[in-house]
C-alpha positions as CSV (number, residue, x, y, z in Angstrom):
1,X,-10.5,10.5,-31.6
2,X,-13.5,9.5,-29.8
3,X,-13.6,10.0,-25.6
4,X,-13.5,6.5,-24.9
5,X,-10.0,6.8,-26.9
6,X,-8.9,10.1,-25.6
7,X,-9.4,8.7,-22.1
8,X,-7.4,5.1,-22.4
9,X,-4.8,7.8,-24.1
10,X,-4.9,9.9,-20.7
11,X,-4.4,6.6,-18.5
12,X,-1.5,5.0,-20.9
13,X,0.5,8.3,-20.3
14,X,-0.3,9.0,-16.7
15,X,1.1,4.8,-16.5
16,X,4.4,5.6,-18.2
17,X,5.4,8.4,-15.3
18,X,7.3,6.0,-12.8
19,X,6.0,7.1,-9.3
20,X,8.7,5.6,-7.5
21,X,12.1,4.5,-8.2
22,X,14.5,2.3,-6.1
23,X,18.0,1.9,-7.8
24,X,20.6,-0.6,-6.3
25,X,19.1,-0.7,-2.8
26,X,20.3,-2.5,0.1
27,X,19.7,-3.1,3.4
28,X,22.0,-5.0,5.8
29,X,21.5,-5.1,9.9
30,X,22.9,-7.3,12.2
31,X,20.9,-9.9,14.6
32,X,23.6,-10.0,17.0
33,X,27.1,-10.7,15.7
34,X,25.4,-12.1,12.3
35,X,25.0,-9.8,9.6
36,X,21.7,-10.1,7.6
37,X,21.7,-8.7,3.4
38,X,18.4,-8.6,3.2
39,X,18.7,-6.6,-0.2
40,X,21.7,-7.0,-2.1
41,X,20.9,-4.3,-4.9
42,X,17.6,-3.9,-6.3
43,X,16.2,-1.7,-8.8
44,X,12.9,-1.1,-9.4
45,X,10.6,0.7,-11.2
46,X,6.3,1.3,-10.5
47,X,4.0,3.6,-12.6
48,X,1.6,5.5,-11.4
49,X,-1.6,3.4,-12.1
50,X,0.0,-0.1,-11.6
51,X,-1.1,-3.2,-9.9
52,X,1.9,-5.0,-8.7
53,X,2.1,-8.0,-6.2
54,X,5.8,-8.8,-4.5
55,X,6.3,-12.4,-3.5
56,X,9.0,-14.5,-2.4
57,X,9.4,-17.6,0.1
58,X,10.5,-16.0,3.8
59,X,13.8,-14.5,3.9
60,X,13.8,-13.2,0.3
61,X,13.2,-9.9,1.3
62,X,9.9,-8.7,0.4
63,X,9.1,-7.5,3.7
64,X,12.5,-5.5,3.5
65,X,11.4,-4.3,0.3
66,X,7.9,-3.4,1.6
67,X,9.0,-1.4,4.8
68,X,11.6,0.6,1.9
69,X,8.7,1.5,-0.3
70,X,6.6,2.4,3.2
71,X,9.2,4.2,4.5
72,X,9.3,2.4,7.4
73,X,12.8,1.9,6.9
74,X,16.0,3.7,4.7
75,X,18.4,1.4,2.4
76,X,21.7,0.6,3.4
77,X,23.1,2.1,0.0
78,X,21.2,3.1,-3.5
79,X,18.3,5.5,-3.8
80,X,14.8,5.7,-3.6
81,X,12.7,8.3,-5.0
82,X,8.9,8.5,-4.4
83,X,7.0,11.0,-7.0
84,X,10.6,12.3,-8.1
85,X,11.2,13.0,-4.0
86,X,14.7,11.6,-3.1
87,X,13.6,9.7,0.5
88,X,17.1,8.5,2.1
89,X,18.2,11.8,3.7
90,X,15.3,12.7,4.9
91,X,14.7,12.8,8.9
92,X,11.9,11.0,10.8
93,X,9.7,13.9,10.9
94,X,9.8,14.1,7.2
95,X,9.6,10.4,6.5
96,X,6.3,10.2,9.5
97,X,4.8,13.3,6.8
98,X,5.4,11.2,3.8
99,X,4.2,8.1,5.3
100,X,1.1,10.2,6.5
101,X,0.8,12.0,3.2
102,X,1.6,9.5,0.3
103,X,1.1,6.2,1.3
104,X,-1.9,3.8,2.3
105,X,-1.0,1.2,4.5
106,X,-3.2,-1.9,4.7
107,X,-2.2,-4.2,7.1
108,X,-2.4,-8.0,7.8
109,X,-3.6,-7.3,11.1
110,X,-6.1,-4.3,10.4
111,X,-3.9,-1.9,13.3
112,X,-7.6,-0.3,13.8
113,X,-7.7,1.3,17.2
114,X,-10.5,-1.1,18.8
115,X,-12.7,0.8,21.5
116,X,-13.6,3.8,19.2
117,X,-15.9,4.2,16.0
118,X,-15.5,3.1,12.5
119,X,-15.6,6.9,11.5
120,X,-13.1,8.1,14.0
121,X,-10.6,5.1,13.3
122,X,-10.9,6.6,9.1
123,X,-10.5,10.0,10.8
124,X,-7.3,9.3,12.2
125,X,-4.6,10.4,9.0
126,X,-6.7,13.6,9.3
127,X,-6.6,14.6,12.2
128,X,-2.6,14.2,12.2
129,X,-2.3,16.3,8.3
130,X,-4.7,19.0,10.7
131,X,-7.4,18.9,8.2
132,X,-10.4,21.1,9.6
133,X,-13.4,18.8,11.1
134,X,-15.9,20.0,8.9
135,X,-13.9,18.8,5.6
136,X,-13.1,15.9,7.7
137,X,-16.4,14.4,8.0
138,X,-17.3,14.6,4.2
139,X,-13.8,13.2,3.5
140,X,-14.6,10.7,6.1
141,X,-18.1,9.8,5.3
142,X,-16.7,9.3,1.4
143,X,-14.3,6.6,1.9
144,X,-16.1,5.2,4.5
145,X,-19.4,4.8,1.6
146,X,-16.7,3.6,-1.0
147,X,-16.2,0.4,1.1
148,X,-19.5,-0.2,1.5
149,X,-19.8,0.2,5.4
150,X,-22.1,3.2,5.8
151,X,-24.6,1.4,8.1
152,X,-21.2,0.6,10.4
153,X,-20.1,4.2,10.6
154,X,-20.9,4.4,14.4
155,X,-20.0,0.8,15.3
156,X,-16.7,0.5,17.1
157,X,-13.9,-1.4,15.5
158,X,-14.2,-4.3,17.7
159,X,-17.8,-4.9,16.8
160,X,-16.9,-6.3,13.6
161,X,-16.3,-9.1,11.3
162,X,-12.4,-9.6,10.2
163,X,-13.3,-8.9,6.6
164,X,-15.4,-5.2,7.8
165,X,-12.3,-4.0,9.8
166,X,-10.0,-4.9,6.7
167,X,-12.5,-2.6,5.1
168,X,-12.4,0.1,7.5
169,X,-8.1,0.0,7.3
170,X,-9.0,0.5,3.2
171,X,-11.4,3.3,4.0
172,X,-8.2,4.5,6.4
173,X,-6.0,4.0,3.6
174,X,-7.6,6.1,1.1
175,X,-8.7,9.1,3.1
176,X,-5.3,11.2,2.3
177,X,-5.8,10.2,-1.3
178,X,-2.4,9.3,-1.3
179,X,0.2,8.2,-3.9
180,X,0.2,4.1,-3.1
181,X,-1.6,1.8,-1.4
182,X,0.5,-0.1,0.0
183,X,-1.1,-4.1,1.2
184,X,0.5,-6.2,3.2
185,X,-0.7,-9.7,3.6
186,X,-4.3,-8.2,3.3
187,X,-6.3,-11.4,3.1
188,X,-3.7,-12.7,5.4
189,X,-6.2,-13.2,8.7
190,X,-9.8,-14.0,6.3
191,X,-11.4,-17.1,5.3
192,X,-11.4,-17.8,1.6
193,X,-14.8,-15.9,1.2
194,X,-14.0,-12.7,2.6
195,X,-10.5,-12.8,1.5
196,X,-12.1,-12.5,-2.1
197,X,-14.2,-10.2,-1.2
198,X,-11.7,-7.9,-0.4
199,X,-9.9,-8.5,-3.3
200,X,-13.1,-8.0,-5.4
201,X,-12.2,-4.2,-3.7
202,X,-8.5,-3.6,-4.6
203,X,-9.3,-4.7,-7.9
204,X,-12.3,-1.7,-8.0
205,X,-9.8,0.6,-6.4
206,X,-7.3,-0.5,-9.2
207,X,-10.3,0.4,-11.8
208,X,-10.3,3.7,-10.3
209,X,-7.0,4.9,-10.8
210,X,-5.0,4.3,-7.6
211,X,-1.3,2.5,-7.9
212,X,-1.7,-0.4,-5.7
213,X,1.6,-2.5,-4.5
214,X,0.1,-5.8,-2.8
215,X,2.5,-8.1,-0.7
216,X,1.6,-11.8,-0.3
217,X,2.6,-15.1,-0.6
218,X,-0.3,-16.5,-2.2
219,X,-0.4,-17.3,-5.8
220,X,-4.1,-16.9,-6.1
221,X,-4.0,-12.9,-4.4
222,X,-1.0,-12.1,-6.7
223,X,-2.8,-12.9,-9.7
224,X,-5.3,-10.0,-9.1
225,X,-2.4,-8.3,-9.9
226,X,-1.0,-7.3,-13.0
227,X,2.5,-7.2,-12.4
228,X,4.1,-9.8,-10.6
229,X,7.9,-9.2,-8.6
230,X,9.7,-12.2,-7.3
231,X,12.6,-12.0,-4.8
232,X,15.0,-14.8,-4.3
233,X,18.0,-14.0,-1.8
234,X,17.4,-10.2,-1.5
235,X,17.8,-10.1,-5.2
236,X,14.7,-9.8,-7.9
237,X,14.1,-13.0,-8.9
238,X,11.5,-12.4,-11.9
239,X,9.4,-9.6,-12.7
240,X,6.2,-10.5,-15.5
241,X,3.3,-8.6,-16.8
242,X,0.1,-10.3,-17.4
């Protein structure tokens, strides 16, 4: 077997080990007196190594599903298990550590802090795991390079363009080298342009090895995507492979 075999070998096995799975979920709250089943039980599996894009029209409950996965929020009923963890029990000190730990969170709206640097906003999920400042900075200066913004390193947050500070929430996003990244709406506030710029970037973070869940509406963004989920009504519509 020659390398270039015994690698793709490597990669197809490391992409059959299912790094999260969410069986029968649901999630119902109330907005006042009306009650809101914004999942009705859905199962789901990802693999570490995946591309996957979740769509739907609003109120099908992607963003329900998205905040699950993020652990921003606990199912009504069902399970959910992130690298064979079980999440629903745990408290919010344990769900702030996995959040912290094991997911990237790239937002629509960046969520840099805006008066300080470019290399202290990438900092940031450092500082809170108490990694010591030395290993900080070459951790730092890394992910920073990887999105291409070295000459920006000192520039504060608010002294960018809107497709540089979607680059800096990456750079953020990678720095705890964590399970998922975890996009939502990521081209969301650019222009065409930059928006496929920064898609040209997932798809070389992708290459790389990382498991990358992307959350859009837009046909074009999903289809950088290799899997595509479709939710209907709380329930999963569709779920294809390209």
């Amino acid at each position: 077997m020659s390398v270039q075999e015994s690698v793709q070998v490597t990669r197809d096995a490391e992409m059959s080990e299912a790094i999260l799975k969410i069986k029968d979920v649901t999630r119902t709250y109330f907005m006042g007196d009306q009650e809101v089943n914004a999942l009705r039980g859905v199962s789901l599996n990802i693999n570490k190594g995946e591309y996957v894009a979740i769509m739907g029209p609003s109120g099908s409950g992607k963003s329900t599903l998205m905040n699950t996965i993020g652990c921003l929020d606990v199912p009504t009923s069902g399970s959910y298990h992130l690298e064979g963890v079980g999440v629903n029990e745990m408290s919010e000190d344990q769900l702030a550590e996995i959040r912290n730990e094991k997911i990237g969170f790239v937002f629509q709206t960046f969520n840099l802090v805006p008066r300080v640097s470019v290399f202290q906003n990438v900092e940031l999920p450092l500082i809170y795991k108490g990694v010591p400042k030395r290993k900080r900075r070459e951790i730092v200066e890394k992910a920073i390079a990887s999105v291409g913004l070295e000459d920006r390193s000192d520039h504060k947050s608010n002294e960018l363009s809107g497709g540089q500070r979607q680059r800096v929430a990456i750079a953020r996003a990678l720095v705890c080298e964590p399970s998922i990244i975890l996009a939502d709406e990521p081209t969301g506030n650019l222009d065409s342009k930059t928006g496929e710029e920064i898609m040209v970037l997932m798809n070389r973070l992708h290459e790389k090895g990382h498991t990358i869940i992307l959350v859009t509406h837009e046909d074009e963004i999903a289809e950088h995507a290799h899997r595509i989920v479709r939710l209907r009504d709380g329930l999963i519509e569709s779920d294809t492979r390209s």
